[in-house]
N, C-alpha and C positions, 0 to 999 in steps of 0.2 A: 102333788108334791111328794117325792120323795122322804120319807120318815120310816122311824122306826115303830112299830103295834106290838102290843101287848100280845103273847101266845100265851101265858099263867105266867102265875105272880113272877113279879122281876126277872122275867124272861119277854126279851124282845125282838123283832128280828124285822131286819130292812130289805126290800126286796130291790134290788136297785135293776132297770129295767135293760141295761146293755149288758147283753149274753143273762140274761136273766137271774143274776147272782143275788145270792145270799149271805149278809152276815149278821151276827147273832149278837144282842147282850147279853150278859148274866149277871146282873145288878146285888151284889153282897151290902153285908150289914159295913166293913170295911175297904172293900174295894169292889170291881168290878170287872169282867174278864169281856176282852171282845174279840170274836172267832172271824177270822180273816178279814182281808183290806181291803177290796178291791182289785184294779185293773191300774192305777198310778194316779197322781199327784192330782187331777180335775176331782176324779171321783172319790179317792181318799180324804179330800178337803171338806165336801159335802159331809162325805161318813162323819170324821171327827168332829164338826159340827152338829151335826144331830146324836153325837152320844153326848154332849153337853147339856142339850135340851130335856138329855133325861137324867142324869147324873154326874157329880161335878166329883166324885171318888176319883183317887186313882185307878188306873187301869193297866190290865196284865193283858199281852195279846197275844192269841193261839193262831196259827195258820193250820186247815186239814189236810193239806195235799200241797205239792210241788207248782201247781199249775197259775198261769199268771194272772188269771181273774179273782186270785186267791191270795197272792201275798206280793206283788207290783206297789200296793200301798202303804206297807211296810213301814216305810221311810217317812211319809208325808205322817200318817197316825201316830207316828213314834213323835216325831216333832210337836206336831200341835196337841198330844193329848199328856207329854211328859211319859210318853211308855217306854220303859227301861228295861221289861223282861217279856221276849218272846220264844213262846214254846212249839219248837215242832217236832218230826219224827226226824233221828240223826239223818238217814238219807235225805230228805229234805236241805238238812244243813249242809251237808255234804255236796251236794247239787247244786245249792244255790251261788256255793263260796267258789265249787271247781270249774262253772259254766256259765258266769254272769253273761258274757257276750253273747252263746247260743242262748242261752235264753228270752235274752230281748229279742233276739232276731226270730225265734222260735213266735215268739208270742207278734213278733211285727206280721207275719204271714199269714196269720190268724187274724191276725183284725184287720186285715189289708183285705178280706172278704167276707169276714165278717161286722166289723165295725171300725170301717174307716177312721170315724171322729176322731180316735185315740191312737189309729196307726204310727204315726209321728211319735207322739208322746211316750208310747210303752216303748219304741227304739232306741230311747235315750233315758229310759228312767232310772234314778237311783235302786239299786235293790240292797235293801236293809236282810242282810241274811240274819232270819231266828237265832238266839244266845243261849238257848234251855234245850234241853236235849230232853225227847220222850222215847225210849227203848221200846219199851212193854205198857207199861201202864203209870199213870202218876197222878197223884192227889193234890189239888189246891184249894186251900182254904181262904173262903173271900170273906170270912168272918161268922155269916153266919147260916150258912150252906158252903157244904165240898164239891167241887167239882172235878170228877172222874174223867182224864186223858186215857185214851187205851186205842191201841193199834193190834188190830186183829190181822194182818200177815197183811204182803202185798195182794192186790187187789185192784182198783180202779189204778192206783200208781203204787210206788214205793213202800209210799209212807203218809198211806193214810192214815188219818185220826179218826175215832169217835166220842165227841164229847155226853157226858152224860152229868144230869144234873136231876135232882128231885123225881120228876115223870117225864120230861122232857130228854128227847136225847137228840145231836144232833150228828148227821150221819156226811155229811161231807157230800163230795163226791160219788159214795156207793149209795147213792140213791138220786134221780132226779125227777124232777116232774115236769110236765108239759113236753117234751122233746125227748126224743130216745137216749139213753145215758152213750158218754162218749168212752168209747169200750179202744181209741185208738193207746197202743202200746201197754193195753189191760191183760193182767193175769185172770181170765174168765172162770177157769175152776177156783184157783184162790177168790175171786167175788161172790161166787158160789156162797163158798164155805165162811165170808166172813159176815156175808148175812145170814149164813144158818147160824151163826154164832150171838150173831145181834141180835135178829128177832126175839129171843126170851128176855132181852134186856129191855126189851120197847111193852111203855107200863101207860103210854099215853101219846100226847103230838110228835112225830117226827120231824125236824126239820130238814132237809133235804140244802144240798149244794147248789143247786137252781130249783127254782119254781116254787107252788103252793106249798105250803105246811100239809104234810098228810098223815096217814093212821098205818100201825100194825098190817093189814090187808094190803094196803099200797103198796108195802115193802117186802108181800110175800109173791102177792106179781110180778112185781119187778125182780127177786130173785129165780123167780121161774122162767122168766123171760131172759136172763142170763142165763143160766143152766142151760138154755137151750140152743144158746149159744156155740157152747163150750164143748 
């Protein structure tokens, strides 16, 4: 069954098995922040459901990147969980508001060979475009830990995030595991450099935009293996 596991205290993270995505909680003393939504309304149902099982706070939701296994769910989390404030990076917002129809269709092509199941679904989904705007960097306070937004330049896309919390940080898109990061329409010297940038921030687990939780070394490989790219 699908659920969310403890990585350290009041940090959790759901590994949801189609395209093998991740999203995150971060459970505060007054509220609770949760880092992207899914792929649309089947799977966002699930998610918001299993953040209840951990936490009945309000919640604030972050999307890391543009791409639709990433914020499709937007709409369905906002509904069922009472979420009123979503933070992304302005290109993000910008993209989602200027291109709703390439987008579904973008994302319909995508799952029309890779996961059928939801092909239909994401062609027709609501997209709840992010309301909060992250430039640079931005601080939220969930009562009793802050949580650090920070976008280290284009990279995997636009406008990628990195959330960082306690020793936990979580890296989005510039990082993935099991499967080779998906480098289509990537700035590969900008990913370079925006994990040279992150690695001195990583003070413990990573959590990665697909796949396992991994460590500081995982993400120096995977930076090398970029550069090599590039």
């Amino acid at each position: 069954m699908t659920s969310f596991r403890a990585v350290t205290d009041d940090v959790y993270v759901l590994r949801y098995p189609v395209l093998d995505v991740n999203c995150t909680l971060i459970v505060g003393e007054r509220r609770a922040l949760l880092v992207d939504t899914l792929s649309g309304p089947s799977q966002a149902g699930l998610l918001a459901r299993r953040v209840r099982e951990v936490t009945d706070l309000p919640v604030i939701g972050v999307n890391t990147h543009v791409h639709f296994d990433h914020v499709f769910g937007n709409a369905t989390v906002a509904t069922q969980l009472g979420i009123t404030d979503f933070w992304a990076h302005a290109t993000v917002i910008d993209e989602l508001s200027r291109r709703p129809c390439e987008a579904r269709a973008d994302a319909y092509q995508v799952c029309a060979r890779l996961a059928p199941d939801i092909a239909d679904e994401v062609r027709g989904v609501e997209i709840l475009v992010p309301n909060q705007t992250v430039d640079t960097e931005v601080e939220l306070d969930l009562g009793d830990r802050v949580v650090r937004l920070w976008h280290p330049g284009r990279a995997h896309s636009d406008g990628d995030l990195v959330i960082i919390t306690d020793d936990v940080l979580l890296a989005g898109d510039l990082v993935e595991e099991g499967a080779p990061p998906n480098t289509n329409g990537s700035d590969l010297a900008g990913w370079t450099r925006a994990l040279d940038m992150m690695l001195p921030k990583v003070t413990g687990p990573v959590i990665p935009g697909h796949g396992a939780v991994v460590d500081a070394a995982f993400v120096r490989r995977q930076r090398d293996e970029i550069a090599a790219m590039s």
